[in-house]
Structure formats: structure tokens, C-alpha cells
C-alpha positions in Angstrom: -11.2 -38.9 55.6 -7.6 -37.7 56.0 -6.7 -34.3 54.7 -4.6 -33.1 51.9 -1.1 -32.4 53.1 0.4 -29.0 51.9 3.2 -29.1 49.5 6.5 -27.2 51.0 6.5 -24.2 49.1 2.8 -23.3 48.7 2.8 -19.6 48.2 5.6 -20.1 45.2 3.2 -23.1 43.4 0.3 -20.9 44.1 2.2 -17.7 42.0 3.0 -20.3 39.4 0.0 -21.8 38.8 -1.7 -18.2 38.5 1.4 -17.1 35.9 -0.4 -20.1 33.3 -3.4 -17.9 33.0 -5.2 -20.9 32.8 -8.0 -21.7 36.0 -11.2 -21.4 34.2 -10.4 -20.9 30.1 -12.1 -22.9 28.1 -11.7 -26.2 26.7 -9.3 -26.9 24.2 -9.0 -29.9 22.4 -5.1 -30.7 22.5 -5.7 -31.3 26.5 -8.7 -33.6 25.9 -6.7 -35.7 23.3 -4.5 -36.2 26.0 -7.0 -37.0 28.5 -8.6 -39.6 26.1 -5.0 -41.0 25.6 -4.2 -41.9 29.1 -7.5 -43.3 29.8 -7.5 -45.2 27.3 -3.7 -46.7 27.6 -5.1 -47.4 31.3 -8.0 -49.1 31.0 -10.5 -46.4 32.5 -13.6 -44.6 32.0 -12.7 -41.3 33.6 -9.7 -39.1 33.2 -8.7 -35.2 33.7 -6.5 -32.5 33.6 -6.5 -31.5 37.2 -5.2 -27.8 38.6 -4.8 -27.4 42.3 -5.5 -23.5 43.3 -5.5 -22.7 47.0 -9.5 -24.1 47.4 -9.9 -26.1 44.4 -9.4 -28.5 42.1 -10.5 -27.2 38.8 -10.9 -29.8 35.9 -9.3 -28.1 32.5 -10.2 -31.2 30.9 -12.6 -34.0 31.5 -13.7 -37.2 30.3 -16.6 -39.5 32.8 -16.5 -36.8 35.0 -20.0 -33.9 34.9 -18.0 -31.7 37.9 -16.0 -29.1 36.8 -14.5 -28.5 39.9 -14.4 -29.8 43.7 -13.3 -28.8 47.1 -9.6 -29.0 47.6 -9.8 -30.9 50.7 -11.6 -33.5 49.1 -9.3 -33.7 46.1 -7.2 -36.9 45.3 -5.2 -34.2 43.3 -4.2 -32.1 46.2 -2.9 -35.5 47.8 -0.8 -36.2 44.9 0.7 -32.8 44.5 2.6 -33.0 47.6 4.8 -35.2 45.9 5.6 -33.8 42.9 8.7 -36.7 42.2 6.7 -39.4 42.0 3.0 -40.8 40.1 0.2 -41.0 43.2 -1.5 -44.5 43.0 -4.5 -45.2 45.0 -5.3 -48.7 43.9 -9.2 -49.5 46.0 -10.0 -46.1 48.1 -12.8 -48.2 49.5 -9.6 -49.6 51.2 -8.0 -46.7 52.3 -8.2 -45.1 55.3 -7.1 -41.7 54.1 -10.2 -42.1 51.4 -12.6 -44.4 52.8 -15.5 -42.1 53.8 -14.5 -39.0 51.2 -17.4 -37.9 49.2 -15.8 -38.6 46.0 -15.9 -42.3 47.1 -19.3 -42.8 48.7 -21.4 -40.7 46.3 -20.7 -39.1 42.4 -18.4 -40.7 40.9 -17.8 -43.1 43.3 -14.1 -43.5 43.1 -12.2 -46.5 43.7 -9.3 -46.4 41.6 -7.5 -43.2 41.3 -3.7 -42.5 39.8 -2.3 -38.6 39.3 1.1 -38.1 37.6 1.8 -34.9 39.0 2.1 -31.5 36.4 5.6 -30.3 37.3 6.5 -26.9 36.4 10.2 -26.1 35.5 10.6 -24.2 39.3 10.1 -28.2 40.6 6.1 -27.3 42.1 3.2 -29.1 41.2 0.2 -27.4 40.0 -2.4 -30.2 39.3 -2.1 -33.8 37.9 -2.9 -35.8 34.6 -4.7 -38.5 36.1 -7.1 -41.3 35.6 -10.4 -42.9 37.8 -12.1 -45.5 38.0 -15.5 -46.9 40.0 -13.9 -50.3 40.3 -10.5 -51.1 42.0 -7.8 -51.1 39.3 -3.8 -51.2 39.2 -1.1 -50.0 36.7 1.5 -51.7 35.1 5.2 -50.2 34.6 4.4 -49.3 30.8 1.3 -47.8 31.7 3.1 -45.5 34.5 5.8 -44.5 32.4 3.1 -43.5 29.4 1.2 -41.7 32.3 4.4 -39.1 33.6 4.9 -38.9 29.5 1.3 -37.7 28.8 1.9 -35.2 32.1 4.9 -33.9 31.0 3.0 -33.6 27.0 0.8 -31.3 29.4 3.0 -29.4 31.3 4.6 -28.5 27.8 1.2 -27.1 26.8 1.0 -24.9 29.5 4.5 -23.4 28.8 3.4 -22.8 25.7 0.9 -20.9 26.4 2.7 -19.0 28.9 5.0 -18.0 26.1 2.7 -17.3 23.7 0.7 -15.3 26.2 4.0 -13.3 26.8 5.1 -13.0 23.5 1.5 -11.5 22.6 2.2 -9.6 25.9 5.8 -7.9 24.1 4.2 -7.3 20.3 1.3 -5.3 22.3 3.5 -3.8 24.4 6.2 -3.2 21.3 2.8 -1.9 19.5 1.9 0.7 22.3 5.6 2.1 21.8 6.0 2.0 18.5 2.5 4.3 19.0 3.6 6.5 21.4 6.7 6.8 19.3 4.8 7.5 16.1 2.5 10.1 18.2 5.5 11.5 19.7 7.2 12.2 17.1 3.7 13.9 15.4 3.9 15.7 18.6 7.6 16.8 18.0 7.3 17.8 14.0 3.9 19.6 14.5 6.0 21.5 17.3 8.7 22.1 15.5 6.1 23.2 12.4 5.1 25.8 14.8 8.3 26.8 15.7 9.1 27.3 12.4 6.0 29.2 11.6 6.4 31.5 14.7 10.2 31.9 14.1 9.0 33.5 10.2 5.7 35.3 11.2 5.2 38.5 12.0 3.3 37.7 15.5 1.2 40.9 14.8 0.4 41.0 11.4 0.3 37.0 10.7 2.5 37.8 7.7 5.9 36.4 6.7 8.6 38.4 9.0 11.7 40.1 7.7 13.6 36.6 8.1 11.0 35.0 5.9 11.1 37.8 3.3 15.0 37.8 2.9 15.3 33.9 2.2 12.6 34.4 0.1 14.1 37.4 -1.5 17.2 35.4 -2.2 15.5 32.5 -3.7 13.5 35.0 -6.3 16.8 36.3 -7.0 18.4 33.1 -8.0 14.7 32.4 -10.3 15.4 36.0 -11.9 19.5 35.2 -12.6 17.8 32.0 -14.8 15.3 34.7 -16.4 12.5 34.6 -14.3 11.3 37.9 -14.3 10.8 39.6 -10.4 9.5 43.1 -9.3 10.1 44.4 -5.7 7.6 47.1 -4.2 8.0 48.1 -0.6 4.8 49.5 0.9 4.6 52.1 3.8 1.6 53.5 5.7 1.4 57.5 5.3 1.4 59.2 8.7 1.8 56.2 11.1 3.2 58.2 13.8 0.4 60.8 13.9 -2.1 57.5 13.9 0.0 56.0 16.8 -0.2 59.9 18.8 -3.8 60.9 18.1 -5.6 57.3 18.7 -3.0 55.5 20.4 -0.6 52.6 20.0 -3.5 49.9 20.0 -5.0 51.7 16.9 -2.1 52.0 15.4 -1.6 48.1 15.6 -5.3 47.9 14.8 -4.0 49.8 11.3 -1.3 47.2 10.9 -3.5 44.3 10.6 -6.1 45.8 8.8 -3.8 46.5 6.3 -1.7 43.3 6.4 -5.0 41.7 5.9 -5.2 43.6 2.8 -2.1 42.6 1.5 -2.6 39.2 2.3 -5.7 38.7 0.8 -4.2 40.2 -2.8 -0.9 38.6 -2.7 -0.4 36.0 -0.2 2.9 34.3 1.1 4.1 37.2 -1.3 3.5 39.6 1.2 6.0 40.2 4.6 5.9 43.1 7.4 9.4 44.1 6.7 9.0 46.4 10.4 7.9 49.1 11.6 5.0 50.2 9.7 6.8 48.7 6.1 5.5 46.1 4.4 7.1 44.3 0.9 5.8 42.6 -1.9 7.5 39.8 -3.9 6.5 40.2 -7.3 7.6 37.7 -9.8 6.6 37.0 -13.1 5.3 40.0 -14.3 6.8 43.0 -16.1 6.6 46.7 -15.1 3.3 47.6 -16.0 1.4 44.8 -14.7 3.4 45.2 -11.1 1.8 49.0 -11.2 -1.4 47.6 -12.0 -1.2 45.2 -8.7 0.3 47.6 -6.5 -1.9 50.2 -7.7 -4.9 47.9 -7.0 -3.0 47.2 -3.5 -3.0 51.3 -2.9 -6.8 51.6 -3.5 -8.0 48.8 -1.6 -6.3 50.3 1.5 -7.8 53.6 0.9 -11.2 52.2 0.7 -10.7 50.0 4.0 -14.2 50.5 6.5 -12.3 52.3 9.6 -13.1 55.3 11.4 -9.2 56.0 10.8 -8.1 56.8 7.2 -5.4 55.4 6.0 -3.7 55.7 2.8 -0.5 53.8 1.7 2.5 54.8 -0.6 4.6 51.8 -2.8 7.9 52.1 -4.2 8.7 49.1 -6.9 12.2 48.1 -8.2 12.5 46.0 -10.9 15.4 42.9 -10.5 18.2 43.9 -13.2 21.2 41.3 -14.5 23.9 41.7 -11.4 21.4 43.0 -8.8 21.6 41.0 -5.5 18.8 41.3 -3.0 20.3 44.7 -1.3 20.5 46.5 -4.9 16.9 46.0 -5.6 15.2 46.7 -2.0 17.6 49.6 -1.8 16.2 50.9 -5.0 12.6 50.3 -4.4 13.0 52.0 -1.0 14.4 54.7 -2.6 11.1 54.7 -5.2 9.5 54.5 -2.1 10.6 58.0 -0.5 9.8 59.5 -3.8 6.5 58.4 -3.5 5.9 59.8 -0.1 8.1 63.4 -1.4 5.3 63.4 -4.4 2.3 63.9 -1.8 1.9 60.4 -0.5 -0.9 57.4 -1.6 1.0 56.9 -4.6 3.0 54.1 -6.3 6.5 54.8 -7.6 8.5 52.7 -10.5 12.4 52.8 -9.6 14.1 54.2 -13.0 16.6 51.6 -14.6 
């Protein structure tokens, strides 16, 4: 038995072969149609769809034949690979000295007649054959050649269809995983910036809306209140912050802060802003005179009736928005309420006069 030359550019068939993705998939019916084709146009029993790996011949298709696969160097495949130009004819291997004694031809499936039109790839290597067998000696005619390298090249075109479709799957997943990472990025980028925007009008301290936050939001009430919406101001100040700060220290006076935020915050919401120091404001819209008292009074006893070992009382000053006010006239006059408050004994709420 004469051995299987190598085809000139091994390594390179090998790597395209391997890029089919196609040694040991399933069956699939288009390749046996084509199989049963070729047989049948020759005469045969036994046909495949033969692939030539570096050790194998693996049989993608199959018709007379029960072995999926054989040895390479027993392959009449690997023979006819090495010339990739041409269709291999092996008329009686009984006959011929290169096949004589193979295994293929003294035992299962006792091969006499064997013809492989190579499977050419579009680099010019061959990575198996479309051929046909048969146990008794057999020749082809011209047509039947010619239908043979048709039927191969029917195969070859299935394989680069696959290869593309494999690729293309290859680009939408790949498209899929960006268009992901896109999406997640740019979650990423608007919850950061969500942040941002959060930290850059919060109080860090307190958790309330900074002075930034409270002047936009002053401005906006003021345009509501120029259409007739009704708005209050009321600035809030805690009594004696700077004797808290020097008899307990800076860390209770901070402690004071939230606590007291927390109050506000819990009565009045997004309404309420540290407007620094120890001065907090209150947006009050909708509401007359009275009923701001009433809420800023409430505001005034629930601080005095906080659980800490500190007491702490607040004083309010409230403004009420009038036609032609912009933001500045109405803080300035409920500070102003406010400082009357605290000149009138402190823990008290002050309405600005009109």
C-alpha cells in the first residue's frame, strides 16, 4: 500500500478546512441530496462527502458506507487531494499497486472502484472530495465526470455558505454585545451624571437641596407667582448655633444640622434647602398668610420637641411674594422678618409686613 502524498501547502488547507467549522456537525440533508445525486448519475452504491484533517478522513455525508471516519493514510481521499485540478479515478484498486493490499480494499467495503472530485476552496486547497465507490471495477464517462466536479463545486458552495452565515451570526452577536455595552454604558454615564447633578444641588451634610438648588427653584416659584400662583418665603435659623458649636463641639453642632434638616424634610420636602451656615429656607407656594404660619409654626414646635441631649429651638421669618417682587425682594424681606424674630426673644415665627 502506497501512502498518501501531502498536498504543497498543508498547514494553509489544514487552517481552511478548520475556518468551515464543519469536522464532526451533524448531518444535514442538502449534502446527502448531493451525495445521492452523484451516485446515482454514476451508477454506484456508495458515495460521500469526504474532509481530509491532518489524521482523518471524516465522512459529512454518507450513503453504503457504516464508517464515519478512517485513517488518513488509508484514505482514497487524501490521494486525491493532492491534486486539487483534476477528478481522482481509480478504476479496479484490486489492480493497483498503490491500493492493492489497503484495508479499504481487502476488508469493509471492499473498494474497487473509487473516483473523488476534489472540494476546492476559493484559496486553490483541497479539503476533501465528493466522491463515489464501488465493490466492483467501474469507469466514468465524460458526462458523468463533468456532473461529478459540478456536484463538488454545489458542495464547496455549501460550505461557503456556511462560513458566511457563521460569520455573519458572528457580526450581529458581536454588533449585539456593543450595542449592549453601549446601552450599559451609557446607563452608566446618565446614572453618573444623575449623581453629579444630585451632589452638585445637595447640601452634602444635611441631604437637602443646596443654595444653588434653592435659587433656581426660587426663580421658578417666582415666575408661578407672576401668573397668580400664590408663594410664601420663610427662612429658618437655629437660635444659638455658635454657643452649640463652643460648648459641645463642631461634630454636635453638625449633629444639630441634620437633626433638624431631617425635620424640615420630613414636613416639607424638596421645599426645604440649607441656604448655609446654620439657615435653612422654605418654599411655600400655594397657600396664603395664615396657613404659611400654621406650617412654619408646626415646623418651630417640632424642632423644639426633637429627642437630643442639646436643646434646640428655631426662629422663622416668612415674606409673602408681592406683584414686582423678584427673588432678592422677597428673601431680603423674610430675612429681615427673620432678625425680628430673633430681636423678639427667639423660637418664634415672624410674618414680613406688606
Amino acid at each position: 500500500m502506497q501512502n498518501p502524498p501531502s498536498p504543497a501547502r498543508e498547514s494553509e488547507r489544514i487552517a481552511e478546512l478548520d475556518s468551515y467549522h464543519i469536522l464532526d456537525s451533524l448531518p444535514e440533508k442538502a449534502y446527502d441530496d448531493l451525495v445521492r445525486i452523484a451516485s446515482s448519475i454514476c451508477g454506484v452504491p456508495m458515495g460521500l462527502v469526504s474532509l481530509v484533517d491532518d489524521s482523518r478522513q471524516w465522512f459529512k455525508s454518507r450513503r453504503g458506507i457504516d464508517a464515519e471516519q478512517t485513517p488518513r493514510e488509508i484514505a482514497f481521499c487524501a490521494h486525491a487531494i493532492a491534486q486539487p485540478d483534476q477528478i481522482f479515478i481509480v478504476p479496479d484498486a484490486r489492480a493497483d499497486t498503490r491500493f492493492f493490499d489497503n484495508p479499504l480494499v481487502t476488508g469493509n467495503p471492499n473498494i474497487r472502484f473509487y473516483a473523488g472530485a476534489p472540494l476546492v476552496t476559493p484559496g486553490g486547497n483541497a479539503v476533501g472530495t465528493l466522491c463515489v465507490l464501488d465493490s466492483e471495477p467501474h469507469t466514468l464517462a465524460p458526462f458523468q465526470i463533468e456532473a461529478m466536479q459540478g456536484l463538488s463545486r454545489q458542495v464547496m458552495a455549501l460550505l461557503e455558505l456556511r462560513k458566511a452565515y457563521r460569520e455573519l451570526r458572528h457580526h450581529v452577536a458581536e454588533r449585539e454585545w456593543y450595542e449592549l455595552q453601549l446601552k450599559q454604558y451609557q446607563s452608566d454615564l446618565e446614572q453618573e451624571n444623575l449623581q453629579l447633578t444630585r451632589q452638585s444641588s445637595t447640601d452634602a451634610l444635611t441631604g437637602l437641596s443646596n443654595r444653588r438648588a434653592l435659587n433656581a427653584a426660587l426663580d421658578w416659584r417666582i415666575e408661578r407667582a407672576r401668573e397668580g400662583e400664590s408663594l410664601h418665603l420663610a427662612i429658618v435659623d437655629i437660635d444659638h448655633f455658635k454657643t452649640i458649636n463652643d460648648l459641645h463641639g463642631h461634630q454636635a453642632g453638625d449633629e444639630t444640622l441634620a437633626s433638624v434638616a431631617g425635620v424640615l424634610n420630613a414636613q416639607f420636602g424638596a421645599s426645604a434647602a440649607r441656604a448655609g451656615g446654620e439657615e435653612f429656607a422654605l418654599l411655600l407656594p400655594q397657600c396664603d398668610s395664615a396657613q404659611a404660619m400654621e406650617v412654619c409654626e408646626y415646623a418651630r414646635h417640632a424642632v423644639q420637641s426633637m429627642a437630643s441631649g442639646i436643646p434646640v429651638t428655631i426662629s422663622i421669618g416668612v415674606a409673602r411674594y408681592r406683584d414686582g417682587d423678584s427673588a432678592a425682594d422677597v428673601y431680603v424681606r423674610a430675612d429681615r422678618a427673620l432678625y425680628e424674630a430673633k430681636r423678639g426673644g427667639r423660637n418664634r415665627v415672624v410674618l414680613a409686613a406688606d
